[in-house]
N, C-alpha and C positions, 0 to 999 in steps of 0.2 A: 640280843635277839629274843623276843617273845612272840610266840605263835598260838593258836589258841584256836580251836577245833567244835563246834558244837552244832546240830542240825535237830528240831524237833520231833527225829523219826529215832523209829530204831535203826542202831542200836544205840544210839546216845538217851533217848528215851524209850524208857521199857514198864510199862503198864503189867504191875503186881498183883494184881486186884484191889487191895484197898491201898496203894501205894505206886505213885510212879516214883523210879530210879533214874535217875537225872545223871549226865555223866559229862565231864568236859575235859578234853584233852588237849594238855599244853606241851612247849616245846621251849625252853630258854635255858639261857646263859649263865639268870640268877634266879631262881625258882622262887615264888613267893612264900611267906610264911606261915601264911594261911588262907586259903579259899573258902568264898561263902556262896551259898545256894540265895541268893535275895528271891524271896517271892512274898505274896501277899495273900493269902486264903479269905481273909474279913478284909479286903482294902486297906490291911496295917501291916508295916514290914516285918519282915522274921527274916532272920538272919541265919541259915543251919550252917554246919562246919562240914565239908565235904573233906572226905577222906583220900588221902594220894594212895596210888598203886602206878607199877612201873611195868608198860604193857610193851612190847614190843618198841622199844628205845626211846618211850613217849611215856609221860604222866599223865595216868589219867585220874581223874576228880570226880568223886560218887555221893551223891545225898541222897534221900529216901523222902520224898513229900508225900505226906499222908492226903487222902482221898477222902477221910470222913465229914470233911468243915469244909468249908470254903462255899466259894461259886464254884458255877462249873467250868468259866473262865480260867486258865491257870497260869499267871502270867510271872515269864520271871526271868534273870538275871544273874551273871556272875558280879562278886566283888572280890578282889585281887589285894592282899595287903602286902606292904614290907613293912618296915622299923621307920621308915622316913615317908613312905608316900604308898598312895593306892590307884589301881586303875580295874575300871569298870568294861564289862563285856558283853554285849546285846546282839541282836541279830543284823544290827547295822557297822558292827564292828568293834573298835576300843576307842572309849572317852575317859576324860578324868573325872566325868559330872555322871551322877546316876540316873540310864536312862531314864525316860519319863513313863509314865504309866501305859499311855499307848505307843510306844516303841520298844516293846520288849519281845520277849520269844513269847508265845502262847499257845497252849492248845487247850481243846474245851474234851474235858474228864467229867463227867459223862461226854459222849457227842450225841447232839440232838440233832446232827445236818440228816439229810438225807443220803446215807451211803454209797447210794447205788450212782451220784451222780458223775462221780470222778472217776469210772471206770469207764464213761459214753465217749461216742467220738458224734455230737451234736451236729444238723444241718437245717440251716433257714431255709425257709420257701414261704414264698409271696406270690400264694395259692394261685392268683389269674395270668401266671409267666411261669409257672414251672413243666405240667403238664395238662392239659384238655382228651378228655376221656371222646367229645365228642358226643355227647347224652345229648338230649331232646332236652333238656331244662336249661341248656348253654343261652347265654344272653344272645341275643341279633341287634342290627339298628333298628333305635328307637323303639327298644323294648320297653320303655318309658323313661319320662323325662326327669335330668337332674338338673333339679333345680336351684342347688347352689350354685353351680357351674354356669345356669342358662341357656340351657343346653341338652340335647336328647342323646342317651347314653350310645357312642360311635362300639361297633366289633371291628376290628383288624382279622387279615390274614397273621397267621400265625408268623411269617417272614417279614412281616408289612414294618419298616422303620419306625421309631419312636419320634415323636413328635413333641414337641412342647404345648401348644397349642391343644386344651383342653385334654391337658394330661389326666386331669382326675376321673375322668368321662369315658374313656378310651377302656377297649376291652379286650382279651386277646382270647376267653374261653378258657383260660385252667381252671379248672378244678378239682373237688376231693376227690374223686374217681377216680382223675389222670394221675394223683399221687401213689392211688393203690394199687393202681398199674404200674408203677415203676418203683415199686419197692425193693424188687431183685436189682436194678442198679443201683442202689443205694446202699444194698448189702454187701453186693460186689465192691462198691467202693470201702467198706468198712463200718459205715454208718450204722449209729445203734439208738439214737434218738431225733426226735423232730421238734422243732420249734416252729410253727403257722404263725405269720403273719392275722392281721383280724379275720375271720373266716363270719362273722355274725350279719344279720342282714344290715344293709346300709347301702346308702346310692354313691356312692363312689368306691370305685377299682379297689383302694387300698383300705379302706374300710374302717379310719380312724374316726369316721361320723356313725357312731353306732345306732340304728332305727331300730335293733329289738334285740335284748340279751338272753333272750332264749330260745331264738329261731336262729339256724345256721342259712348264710345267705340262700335262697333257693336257683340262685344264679351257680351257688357253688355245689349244689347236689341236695340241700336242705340238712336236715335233721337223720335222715337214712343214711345220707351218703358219710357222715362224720362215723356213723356206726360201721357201716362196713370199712370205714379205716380203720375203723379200733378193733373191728374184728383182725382185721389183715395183720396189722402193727403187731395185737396182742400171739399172734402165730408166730412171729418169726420175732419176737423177743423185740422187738423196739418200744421205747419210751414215745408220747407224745407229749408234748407243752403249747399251751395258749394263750394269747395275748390279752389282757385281760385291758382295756380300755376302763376306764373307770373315774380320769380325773374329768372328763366333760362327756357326752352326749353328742350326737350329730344334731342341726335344728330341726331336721322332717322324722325325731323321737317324739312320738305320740306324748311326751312329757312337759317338750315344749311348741310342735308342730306350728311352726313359720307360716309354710306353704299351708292350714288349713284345709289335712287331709284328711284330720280326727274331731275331736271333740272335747272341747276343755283344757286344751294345751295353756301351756304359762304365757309362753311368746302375746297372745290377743285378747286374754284374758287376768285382771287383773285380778279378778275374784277366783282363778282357777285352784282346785286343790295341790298342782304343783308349781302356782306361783315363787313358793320359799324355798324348792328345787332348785333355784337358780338365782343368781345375784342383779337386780337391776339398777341400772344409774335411773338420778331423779326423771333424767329424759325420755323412759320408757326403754333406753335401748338394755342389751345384756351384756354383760361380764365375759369377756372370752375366753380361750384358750390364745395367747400370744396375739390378741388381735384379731383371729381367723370369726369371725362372725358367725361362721356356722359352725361352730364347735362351742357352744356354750356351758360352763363350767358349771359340774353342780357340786351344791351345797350344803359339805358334810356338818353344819351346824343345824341344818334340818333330821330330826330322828327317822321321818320315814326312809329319808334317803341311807341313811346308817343301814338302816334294817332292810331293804331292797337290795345292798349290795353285799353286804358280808353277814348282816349280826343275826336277821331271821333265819326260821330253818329253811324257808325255801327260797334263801336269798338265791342272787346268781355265780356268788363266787362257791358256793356248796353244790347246787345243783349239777355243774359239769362235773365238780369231782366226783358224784355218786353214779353208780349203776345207772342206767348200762354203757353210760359214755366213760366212766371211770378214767377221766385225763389223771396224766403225772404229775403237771402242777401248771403254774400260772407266769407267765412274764408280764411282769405289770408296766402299763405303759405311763412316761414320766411321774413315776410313782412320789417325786419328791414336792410333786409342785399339789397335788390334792390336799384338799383341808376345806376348810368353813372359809363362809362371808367373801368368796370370789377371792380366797392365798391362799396361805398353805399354813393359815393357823391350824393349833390341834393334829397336824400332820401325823407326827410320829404315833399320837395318842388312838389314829384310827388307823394306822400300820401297824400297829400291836394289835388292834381287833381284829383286822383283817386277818394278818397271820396269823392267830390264836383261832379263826371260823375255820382255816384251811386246814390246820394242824389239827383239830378235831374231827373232819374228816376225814382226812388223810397223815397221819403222822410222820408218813415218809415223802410227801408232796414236795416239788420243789417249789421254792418263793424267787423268785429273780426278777430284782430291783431294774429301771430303765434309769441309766446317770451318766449323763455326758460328760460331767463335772466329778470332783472329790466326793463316792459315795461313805466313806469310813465311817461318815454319822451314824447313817443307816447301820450299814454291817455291826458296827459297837453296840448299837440300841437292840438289835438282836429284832426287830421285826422285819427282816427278810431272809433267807438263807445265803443270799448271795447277789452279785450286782453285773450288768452286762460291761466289761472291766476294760473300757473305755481307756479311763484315765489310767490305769495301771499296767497296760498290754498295748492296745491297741493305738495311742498316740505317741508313745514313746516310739513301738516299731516302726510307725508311719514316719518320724521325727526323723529316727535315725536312717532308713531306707530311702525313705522319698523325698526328704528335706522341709516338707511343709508339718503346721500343723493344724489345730482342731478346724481354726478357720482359713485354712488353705492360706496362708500365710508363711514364708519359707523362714525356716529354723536352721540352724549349725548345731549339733550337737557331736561330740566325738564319742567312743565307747563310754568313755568314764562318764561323763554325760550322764546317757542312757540309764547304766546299771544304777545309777547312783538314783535315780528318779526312778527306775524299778522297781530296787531294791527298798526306796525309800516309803513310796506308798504301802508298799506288803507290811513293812516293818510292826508289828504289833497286832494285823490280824490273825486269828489263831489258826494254827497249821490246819487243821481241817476245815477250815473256811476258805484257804490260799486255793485248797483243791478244788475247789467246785467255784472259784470266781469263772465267770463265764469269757471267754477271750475269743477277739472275735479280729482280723483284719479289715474288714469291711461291714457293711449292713446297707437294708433298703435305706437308709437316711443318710448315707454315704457316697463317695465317689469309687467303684471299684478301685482294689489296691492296688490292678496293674493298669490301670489310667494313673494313679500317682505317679508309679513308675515309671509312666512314658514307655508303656509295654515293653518291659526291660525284664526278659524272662529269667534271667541267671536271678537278678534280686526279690523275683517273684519265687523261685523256687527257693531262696535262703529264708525268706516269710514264710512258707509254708513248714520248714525244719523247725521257725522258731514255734510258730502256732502251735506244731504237734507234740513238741519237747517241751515249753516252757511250763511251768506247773501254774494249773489250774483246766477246766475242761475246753476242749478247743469246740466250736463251730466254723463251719463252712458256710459260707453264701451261695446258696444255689448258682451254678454254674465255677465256679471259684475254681472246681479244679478240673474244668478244663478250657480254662482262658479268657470267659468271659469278662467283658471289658465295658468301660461305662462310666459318663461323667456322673456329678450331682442328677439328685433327682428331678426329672422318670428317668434318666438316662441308665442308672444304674439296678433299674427294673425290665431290662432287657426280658425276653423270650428266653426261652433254653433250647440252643439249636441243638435239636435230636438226630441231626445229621452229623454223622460222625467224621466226616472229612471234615468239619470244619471247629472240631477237637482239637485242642495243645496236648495231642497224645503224651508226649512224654512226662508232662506237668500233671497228668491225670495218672500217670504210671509214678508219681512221684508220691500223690500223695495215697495212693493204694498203697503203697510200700509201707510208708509213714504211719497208717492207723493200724498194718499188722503187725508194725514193731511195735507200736504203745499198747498193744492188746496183749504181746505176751511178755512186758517189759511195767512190774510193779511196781519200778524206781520210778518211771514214768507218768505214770496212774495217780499212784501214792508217795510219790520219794520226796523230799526237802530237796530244796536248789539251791544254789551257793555259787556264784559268780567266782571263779579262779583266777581272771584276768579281765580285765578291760583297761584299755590303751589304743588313743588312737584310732586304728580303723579295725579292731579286734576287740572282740567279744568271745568269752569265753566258759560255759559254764557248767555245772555235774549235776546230775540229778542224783541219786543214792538211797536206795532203802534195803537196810541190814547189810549185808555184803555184793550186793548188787548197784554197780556203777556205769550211767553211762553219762558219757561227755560229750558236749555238743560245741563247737566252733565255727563260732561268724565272720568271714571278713572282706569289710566291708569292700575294699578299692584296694589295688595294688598284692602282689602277692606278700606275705610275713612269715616269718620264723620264730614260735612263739616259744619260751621255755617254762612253764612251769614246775614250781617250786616242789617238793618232798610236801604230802598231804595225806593224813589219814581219811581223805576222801580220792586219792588216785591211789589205789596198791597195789602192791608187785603182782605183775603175772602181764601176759600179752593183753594187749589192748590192739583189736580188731576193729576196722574201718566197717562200717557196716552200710554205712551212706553218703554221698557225696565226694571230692576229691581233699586228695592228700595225703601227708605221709608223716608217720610218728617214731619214735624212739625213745627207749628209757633211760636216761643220763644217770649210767650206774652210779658216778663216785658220790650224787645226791639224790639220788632216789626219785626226783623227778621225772617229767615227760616234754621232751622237743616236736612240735608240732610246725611241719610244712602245710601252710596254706597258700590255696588257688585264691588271686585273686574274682571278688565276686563269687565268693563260697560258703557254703554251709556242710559240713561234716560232722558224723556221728560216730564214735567211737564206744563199741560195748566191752565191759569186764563184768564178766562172770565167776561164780565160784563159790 
C-alpha cells in the first residue's frame, strides 16, 4: 500500500517569505528511503532531500525551496527512492517516468495574476437580449440599413420569437441603461462581475463587425451610457470586462468601407493609406475571418495597425482601461488566430505586446484568452492571464452530462473518463492560474446547456454545483439561472423573460444558494481540488484550503453507494450536507466516509474547523 497526499495550497504549501515549504504526505506498508523535492528554479533539475516527520499516523515530507532564483513559475515534483526502484509523484498521480515539464504541480512565486479575479461569481450578457431601458436612442425599423445582411435593421417586440431568417439584423432594444437598471437583481443573485458581449458601434445585433473602437454603439446608449454603468458597477463593487474584437474589423470600418460610406477605405482603393491594414488575394478580393466576407482580418505585419490597437498610447486597448471608463480588463475575441499577412504568424509575439500595453495600464487587469481548442500554449507563454476554459470545464461537463461534444456529436464518457481529461488538461498550470481560468456551461456561441440536456432540470441543476464548486471562476449565461433554454445561434440569444412566472424558480434558488456558499467558503474561491473518486457514474471531488473542506458529489444515473478511503484531505469531525440530496457516514474502523447518493444528484458536504 502507497498513498500519497499533496495539493498546491496551504497547508501543503506555505509561503515563508523568501522560501516556500513544500510538504507531502505519505501512507505505506514500506516507507521509502529517501524523498526528493524535484523542481527546477533555472530550467535544471535539483533534487532537495525532504525530511520525514510522523503527524497524526501519516509521514509527512518537508523541503524548503528558496525564492531568491528562479522564475516565477515554480514547478515541481516528488521522487520516491528504495534500494531497488523509484516512483515519481505529480499532480496527475504516480508514474515510474519523471513527469514532464508541463505536468507538474506549479505555482507562480511572485503572482502576477490579477487577485481579485477568483473571488467573482462572473455573468455574460449580450447587451441587445438582456435588458432595454426603453431610451429615445433605442433602434426602430429601418433605423438604417445593414448592409452585409441586405437588409434594413428589423426591432422585435421584446416577447417576439427568434427567427433565423436575418438573425444578424434583428433587434430586440437592450441596452447599457437596461443593465444598470437591473443591477440589484444581479446582486440579489450573487453576481460580482460582468463580462459584455461587443458593445462598440457596428451594424449588426452581435457586434463582431466592429465600425469604430472608440464609440460605444449609440443604439446601445453611446459613450454616456457605458459611464453611467461604470458609475453604477463601481457603487456596488462589481467588476466590468470587455470584449475586445481585434483579430478582424467589420467591412462598413471606415478602414476598409465596402459600402463606400467614407473616404479612403482599403476595400476600392488600392492606393488607400490602409491598404496594408488588410491582406488581399491577387484577385482584389480580401482575406477573412473563416470565410465570413465581412469581417476582414487585419494585419498585424502592418506597424500602424500594431500601434492602433495596443502599442500607442492612445491605442484602443489603453484607452478603455483609462479614466473615466476605467474597465477591469479585456476578453479577447479568438485571440489565437491574430497575427500578420492574413494567420496567425507573429501571434504569440503581439499577445505579449498587447498584454504587456494592458498591464502597463492596469496591472491588475484581467487578460482572457477566447479558445475553443487546447489554450495551454497561450497560458504557458504567459501573454494572457487566463483562457475561456472550454476545453477544460465546459466540454468535458457537456460530455459527461449531455453526451455530445464540441460539435454536437454524441460522446460515451464514464466518471473516470471525465476526471482523467480534467484533471489532465489543469495538470501543470500553476495553481493560481487554475483559479481564474474562466468556466463557463454555455455561451452566445453555444447551444444553451439545458437544450443539451433535453431540458432535463435534475442534470441542469448537478451543472450548476459543478460550475459553482469546480476551481477556477465560474460565469453564468444571462438567463442560465433561471432556465432559459436555446438551440445554436440566435437561438441561444433569446430575450430575458423579466416575467417572473415564467422563471425555474427553484433553479434560480439553487444557484442563489450556490454563490453565497462560495463567497463565504475560501476552499472554494482559493482551495486545490483533488478528484476522490471517479467510477462509473460518480464523480467525486474536495476542494481544501488549510483546514477547510468541502466535498462535492456527482451522480450521474442510478442511485450509488460511494466509500471513500482514509485521506488527509477528508478529516474527522461531522461532515454536514449543505446542498442537494443524500446521506453520509464516517466508516470508523478506516477513517473514511460512505456516501448515499440520489440518483441524478449533486451534493455538497461542508467541514469546518
Amino acid at each position: 500500500m502507497l498513498n500519497a497526499w499533496h495539493q498546491p495550497v496551504p497547508p501543503f504549501v506555505v509561503n515563508k517569505g523568501q522560501r516556500l515549504e513544500i510538504a507531502l504526505w505519505l501512507q505505506s506498508d514500506e516507507l521509502p528511503e529517501q524523498v526528493f523535492l524535484r523542481v527546477e528554479p533555472d530550467n535544471e533539475e535539483w533534487l532537495l532531500i525532504m525530511k520525514p516527520k510522523a503527524v497524526e499516523g501519516l509521514w509527512r515530507y518537508q523541503a524548503s525551496l528558496t525564492l531568491h532564483e528562479g522564475e516565477p513559475v515554480r514547478r515541481y515534483c516528488f521522487k520516491l527512492l528504495w534500494a531497488d526502484r523509484q516512483q515519481w509523484f505529480g499532480p496527475q498521480g504516480w508514474s515510474l517516468t519523471p513527469p514532464g515539464q508541463l505536468a507538474q504541480f506549479a505555482v507562480d512565486e511572485p503572482d502576477s495574476s490579477p487577485g481579485w479575479v477568483a473571488d467573482q461569481v462572473f455573468y455574460q450578457i449580450f447587451p441587445d437580449r438582456f435588458a432595454s431601458s426603453g431610451g429615445e436612442h433605442g433602434i426602430q425599423n429601418g433605423s438604417y440599413h445593414h448592409h452585409a445582411a441586405g437588409s434594413d435593421v428589423i426591432r422585435r417586440d421584446w416577447q417576439h420569437p427568434l427567427e433565423d431568417e436575418h438573425a444578424a439584423s434583428t433587434f430586440y432594444g437592450g441596452d447599457l441603461d437596461g443593465i444598470s437598471e437591473k443591477l440589484p437583481y444581479l446582486q440579489q443573485l450573487g453576481v460580482t462581475a460582468l463580462y459584455l458581449n461587443p458593445i462598440f458601434t457596428s451594424p449588426s445585433v452581435h457586434k463582431y463587425d466592429t465600425e469604430d473602437y472608440y464609440q460605444v454603439d449609440p443604439y446601445f446608449g453611446g459613450n454616456d451610457a457605458l459611464l453611467r454603468l461604470r458609475v453604477s458597477t463601481h457603487k456596488v463593487g462589481m467588476k466590468l470586462v470587455l470584449d475586445g474584437v481585434f483579430n478582424h474589423t467589420g467591412d462598413s470600418h471606415p478602414w476598409f468601407d465596402r459600402y463606400q460610406q467614407a473616404e479612403g477605405g482599403a476595400c476600392h482603393h488600392p492606393d488607400s493609406p490602409y491598404r496594408g491594414w488588410f491582406n488581399f488575394y491577387p484577385d482584389g478580393n480580401v482575406l477573412s475571418w473563416k470565410g465570413n466576407t465581412n469581417l476582414p482580418k487585419l494585419n498585424f505585419a502592418e506597424p500602424q495597425v500594431v500601434d492602433t490597437i495596443y502599442r500607442a498610447d492612445n491605442s484602443v486597448v489603453r484607452h478603455w482601461l483609462r479614466p473615466p471608463y476605467s474597465i477591469d480588463g479585456w476578453r479577447l475575441d479568438v485571440v489565437h488566430m491574430l497575427g500578420e499577412n492574413g494567420g496567425a504568424a507573429g501571434n504569440l509575439h503581439h499577445l505579449a505586446g498587447m498584454y504587456q500595453a494592458i498591464k502597463q495600464e492596469n496591472p491588475d487587469a484581467y487578460v482572457l484568452g477566447e479558445h475553443f481548442g487546447d489554450a495551454r500554449r497561450w497560458l504557458h507563454a504567459g501573454v494572457e492571464d487566463a483562457a475561456m476554459n472550454y476545453m477544460g470545464f465546459a466540454l468535458p461537463v457537456r460530455a459527461f452530462l449531455a453526451g455530445v461534444d464540441v460539435a454536437y456529436h454524441p460522446v460515451l464518457l464514464d466518471a473516470a473518463d471525465c476526471a482523467h481529461w480534467m484533471d489532465g488538461y489543469r495538470a501543470g498550470l500553476p495553481h493560481n492560474r487554475q483559479l481564474i481560468q474562466f468556466n463557463q456551461l454555455d455561451s452566445h456561441d453555444t447551444a444553451r446547456f439545458l437544450t443539451l440536456l433535453d431540458n432535463n432540470p435534475r442534470r441542469m441543476q448537478m451543472a450548476a454545483v459543478w460550475l459553482l464548486a469546480w476551481i477556477g471562476v465560474p460565469c453564468l449565461y444571462y438567463g442560465d439561472e433561471i432556465g432559459l433554454d436555446g438551440g445554436n445561434d440566435p437561438f441561444c440569444r433569446k430575450t430575458f423573460p423579466w416575467d417572473e412566472s415564467q422563471w425555474d424558480r427553484p433553479l434560480l434558488a439553487l444557484f442563489s444558494r450556490l454563490t453565497a456558499l462560495r463567497k463565504q467558503s475560501k476552499a472554494l474561491r482559493r482551495g486545490g481540488c483533488q478528484v476522490l473518486y471517479a467510477q462509473g457514474e460518480t464523480l467525486v471531488f474536495v476542494r481544501t484550503y488549510q483546514r477547510e473542506q468541502v466535498l462535492v458529489a456527482l451522480q450521474r444515473s442510478g442511485s450509488g453507494e460511494v466509500e471513500l478511503p482514509y485521506s488527509p484531505l477528508l478529516r474527522e469531525g461531522k461532515w454536514q450536507l449543505v446542498e442537494g440530496e443524500g446521506e453520509g457516514e464516517r466508516v470508523a474502523q478506516e477513517g473514511g466516509l460512505r456516501l448515499q447518493l440520489a440518483a441524478e444528484s449533486a451534493s455538497v458536504w461542508q467541514l469546518r474547523g
